[in-house]
Structures are given as structure tokens and as C-alpha cells.
MARTIVEX-257665 format. One record per residue (C-alpha): residue number from 1; residue in three letters; x negated, y, z negated. Coordinates in steps of 0.2 Angstrom, whole numbers. Each point is the difference from the previous one (the first is absolute). Layout:
N
(node NUM; ALA; (X; Y; Z))
...
//
This chain:
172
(node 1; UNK; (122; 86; 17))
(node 2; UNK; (-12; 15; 2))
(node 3; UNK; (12; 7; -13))
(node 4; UNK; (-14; -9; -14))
(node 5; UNK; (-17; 2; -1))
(node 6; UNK; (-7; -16; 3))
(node 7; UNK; (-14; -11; -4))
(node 8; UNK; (-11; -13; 8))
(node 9; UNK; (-5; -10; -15))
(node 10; UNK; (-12; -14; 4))
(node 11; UNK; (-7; -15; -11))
(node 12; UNK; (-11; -14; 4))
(node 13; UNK; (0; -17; -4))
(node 14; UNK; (-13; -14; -2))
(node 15; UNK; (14; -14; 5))
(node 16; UNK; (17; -1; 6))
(node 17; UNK; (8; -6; -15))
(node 18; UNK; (-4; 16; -8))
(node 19; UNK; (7; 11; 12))
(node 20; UNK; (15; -8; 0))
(node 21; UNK; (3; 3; -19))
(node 22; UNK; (-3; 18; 0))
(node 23; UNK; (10; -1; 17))
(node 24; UNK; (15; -7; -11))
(node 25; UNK; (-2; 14; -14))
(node 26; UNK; (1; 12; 10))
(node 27; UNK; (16; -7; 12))
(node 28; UNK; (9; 0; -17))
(node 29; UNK; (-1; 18; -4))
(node 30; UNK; (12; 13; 4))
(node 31; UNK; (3; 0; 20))
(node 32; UNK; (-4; 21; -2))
(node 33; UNK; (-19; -4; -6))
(node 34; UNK; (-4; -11; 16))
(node 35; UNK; (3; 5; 19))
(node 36; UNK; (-9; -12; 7))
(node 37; UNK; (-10; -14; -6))
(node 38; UNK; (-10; -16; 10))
(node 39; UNK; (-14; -12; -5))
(node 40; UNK; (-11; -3; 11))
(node 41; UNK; (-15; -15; -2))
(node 42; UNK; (-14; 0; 11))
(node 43; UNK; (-10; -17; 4))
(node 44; UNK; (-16; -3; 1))
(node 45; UNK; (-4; 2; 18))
(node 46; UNK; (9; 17; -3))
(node 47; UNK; (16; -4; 6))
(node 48; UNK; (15; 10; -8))
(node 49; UNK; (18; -3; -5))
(node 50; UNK; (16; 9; -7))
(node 51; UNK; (4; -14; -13))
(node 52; UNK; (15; 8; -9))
(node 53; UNK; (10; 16; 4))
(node 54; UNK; (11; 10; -12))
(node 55; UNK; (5; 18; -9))
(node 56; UNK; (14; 12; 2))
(node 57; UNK; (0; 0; 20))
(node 58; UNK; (3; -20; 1))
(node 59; UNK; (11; 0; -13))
(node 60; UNK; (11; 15; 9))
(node 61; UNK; (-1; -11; 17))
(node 62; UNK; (-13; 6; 7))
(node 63; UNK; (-10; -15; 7))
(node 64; UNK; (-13; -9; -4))
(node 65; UNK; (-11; -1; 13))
(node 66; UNK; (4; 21; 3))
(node 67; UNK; (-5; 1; -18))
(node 68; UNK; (-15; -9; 1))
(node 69; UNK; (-7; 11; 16))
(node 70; UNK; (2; 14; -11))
(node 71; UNK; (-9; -4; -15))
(node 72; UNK; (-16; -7; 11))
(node 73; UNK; (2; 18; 13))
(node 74; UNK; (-3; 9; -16))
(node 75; UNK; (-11; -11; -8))
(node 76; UNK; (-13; -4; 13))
(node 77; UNK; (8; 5; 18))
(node 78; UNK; (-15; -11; 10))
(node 79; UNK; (10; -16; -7))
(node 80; UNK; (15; 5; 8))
(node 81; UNK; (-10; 0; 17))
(node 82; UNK; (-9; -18; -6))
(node 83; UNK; (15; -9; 1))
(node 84; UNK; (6; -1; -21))
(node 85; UNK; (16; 8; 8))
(node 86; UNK; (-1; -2; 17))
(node 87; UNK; (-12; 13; 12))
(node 88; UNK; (16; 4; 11))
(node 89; UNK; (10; 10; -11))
(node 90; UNK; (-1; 14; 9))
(node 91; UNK; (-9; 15; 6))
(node 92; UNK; (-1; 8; -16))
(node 93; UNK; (-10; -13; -7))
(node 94; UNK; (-15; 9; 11))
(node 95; UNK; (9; 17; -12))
(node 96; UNK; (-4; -9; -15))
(node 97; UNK; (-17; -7; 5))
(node 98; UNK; (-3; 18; 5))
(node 99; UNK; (5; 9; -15))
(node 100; UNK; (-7; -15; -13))
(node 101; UNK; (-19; 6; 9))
(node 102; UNK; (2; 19; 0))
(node 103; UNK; (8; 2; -20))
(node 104; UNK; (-5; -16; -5))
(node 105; UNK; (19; -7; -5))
(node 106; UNK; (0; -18; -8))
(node 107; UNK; (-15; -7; -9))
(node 108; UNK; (-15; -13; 5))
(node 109; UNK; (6; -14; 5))
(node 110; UNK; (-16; -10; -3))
(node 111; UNK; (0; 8; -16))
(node 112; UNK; (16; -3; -9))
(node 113; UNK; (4; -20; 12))
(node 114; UNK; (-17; -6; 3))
(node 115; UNK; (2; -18; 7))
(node 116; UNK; (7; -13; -11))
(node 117; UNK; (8; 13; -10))
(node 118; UNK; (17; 8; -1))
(node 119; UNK; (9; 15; -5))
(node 120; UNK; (15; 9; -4))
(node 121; UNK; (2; 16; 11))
(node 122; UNK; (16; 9; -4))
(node 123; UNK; (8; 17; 2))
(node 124; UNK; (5; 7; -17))
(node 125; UNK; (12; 15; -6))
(node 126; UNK; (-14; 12; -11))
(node 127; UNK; (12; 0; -12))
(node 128; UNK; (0; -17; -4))
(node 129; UNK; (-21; -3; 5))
(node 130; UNK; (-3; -5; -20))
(node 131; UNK; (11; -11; -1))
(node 132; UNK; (-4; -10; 16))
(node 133; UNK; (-19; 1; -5))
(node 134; UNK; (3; -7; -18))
(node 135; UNK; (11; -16; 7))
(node 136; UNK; (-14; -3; 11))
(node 137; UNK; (-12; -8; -12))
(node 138; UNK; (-11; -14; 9))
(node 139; UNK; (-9; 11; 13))
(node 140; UNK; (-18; 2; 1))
(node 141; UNK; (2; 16; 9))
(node 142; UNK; (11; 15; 2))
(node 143; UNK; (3; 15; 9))
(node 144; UNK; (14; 13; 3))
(node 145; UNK; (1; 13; 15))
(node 146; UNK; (15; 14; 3))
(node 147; UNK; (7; -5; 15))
(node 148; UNK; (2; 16; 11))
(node 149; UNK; (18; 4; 9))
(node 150; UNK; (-6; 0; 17))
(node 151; UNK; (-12; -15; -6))
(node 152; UNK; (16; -8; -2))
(node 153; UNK; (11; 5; 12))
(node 154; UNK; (-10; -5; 14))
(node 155; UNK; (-2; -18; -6))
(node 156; UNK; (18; 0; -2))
(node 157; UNK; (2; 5; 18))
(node 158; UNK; (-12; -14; 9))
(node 159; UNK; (8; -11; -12))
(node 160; UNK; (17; 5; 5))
(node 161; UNK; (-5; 0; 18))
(node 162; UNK; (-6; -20; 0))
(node 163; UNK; (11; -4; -15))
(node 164; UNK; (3; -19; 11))
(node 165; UNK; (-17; -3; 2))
(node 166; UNK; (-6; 3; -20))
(node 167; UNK; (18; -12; -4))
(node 168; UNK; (-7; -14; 16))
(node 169; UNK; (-19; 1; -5))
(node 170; UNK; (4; 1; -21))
(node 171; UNK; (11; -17; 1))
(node 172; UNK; (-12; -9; 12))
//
């Protein structure tokens, strides 16, 4: 995969119900223009969920819950470590974490899925970034960010390395 340049591509929601329609525009494009895509909805007492999963990597066979650690390691790596995915994926969560404070990979969480919110957070080929930002018409917010190689790489790795934890703590 760190044949593309990719995109963390992030949009907020006011509700659930919103997120998922963009979420379903989106999962209906070419499997090329989405790696990796989840919803995520936060409650009010700031508790937060992967709702859906989908893109190019879960339709390939990667799964879910692998995908789903991905996408929050590159969007916001201190969920990982609160539990979203499940904090035991491995050492190189503390990697992520690490790297997310010294070059600032990701986005705000508090930001872009305040509580009671949800968002889309997916990781797009640049080639296809207009397209994916057109279908996604009912967010109140946006943001893109290039996802750097070794950015990528490394959350591929603690992914990798606690690949049953994500899958347990994702289904549970």
C-alpha cells in the first residue's frame, strides 16, 4: 500500500444517521478510492465506537477489526490506547502515540468527534480525494491530511502485531 499516496480524510457529523449515509456513498465507490474507511460515533459521556468499517482493505480480506485499528492509529492514535480498538494491540501502539506527539499525525479528536457526534475517518488514494469529498455531503466539518510512509507503516506494524486483540475488542 505505501505504493499510493494516501490521505487521512476526516468529516464530522451532528448525528449518526448522517454519517452513516456519507458512509454508504462512499463504500459504493470504486474499491481503488478507499483503503480504509470506519465510522465512529461518540456518546455523550465521551464514549467512542467503531460503528461500521469498510474500503478496499476489507473488501480484499483484510479484517475488520485490523482495519478499524488502522484508521483510528492514523486518525487520533490516543483512542487506540483508550480502549476504541483495544489498548493491547501491541508495543507499537506506544510508536504511534509517540510519533502522533512529535509530528502531529492524525487530527484533534475533540475537534472533528466531540461527544455525541460521529465521524467518518477514512484513508484515501489522492487520486481519488475529490471524488470521495464530493459523495460526502452531509458533514458539518472536513479535513484532509497526507498520510506520511513511515506514518503508515508503523501503524500497520502495531496493528499487525496485536491483529487478535483489534478483531476480540472491535466485535465485543
Amino acid at each position: 500500500m505505501t505504493d499510493h499516496n494516501y490521505i487521512l480524510f476526516v468529516s464530522s457529523y451532528a448525528d449518526e444517521g448522517s454519517a452513516a449515509e456519507d458512509f454508504k456513498a462512499i463504500k459504493d465507490m470504486d474499491d481503488a478510492a478507499v483503503a480504509a474507511a470506519v465510522v465512529l460515533s461518540r456518546d455523550s459521556s465521551g464514549k467512542t465506537e467503531v460503528k461500521e468499517h469498510g474500503g478496499g482493505l476489507v473488501a480484499g480480506g483484510t479484517k475488520a477489526g485490523a482495519v478499524g485499528g488502522l484508521v483510528v492509529g492514523l486518525f487520533a492514535p490516543p483512542l487506540l490506547l483508550s480502549g476504541v480498538i483495544g489498548a493491547g494491540i501491541g508495543a507499537g501502539v506506544g510508536a504511534i502515540r509517540k510519533r502522533h506527539e512529535e509530528k502531529s499525525i492524525g487530527v484533534n479528536a475533540e475537534e472533528f468527534l466531540p461527544p455525541g457526534s460521529s465521524a467518518i475517518v477514512a484513508i484515501v488514494d489522492d487520486l481519488y480525494l475529490d471524488r470521495v469529498d464530493k459523495a460526502i455531503s452531509k458533514a458539518t466539518k472536513k479535513v484532509s491530511k497526507a498520510v506520511e510512509s513511515g506514518d503508515y507503516d508503523a501503524v500497520v506494524k502495531a496493528v499487525n502485531e496485536g491483529d487478535e486483540k483489534i478483531i476480540e475488542a472491535a466485535s465485543s
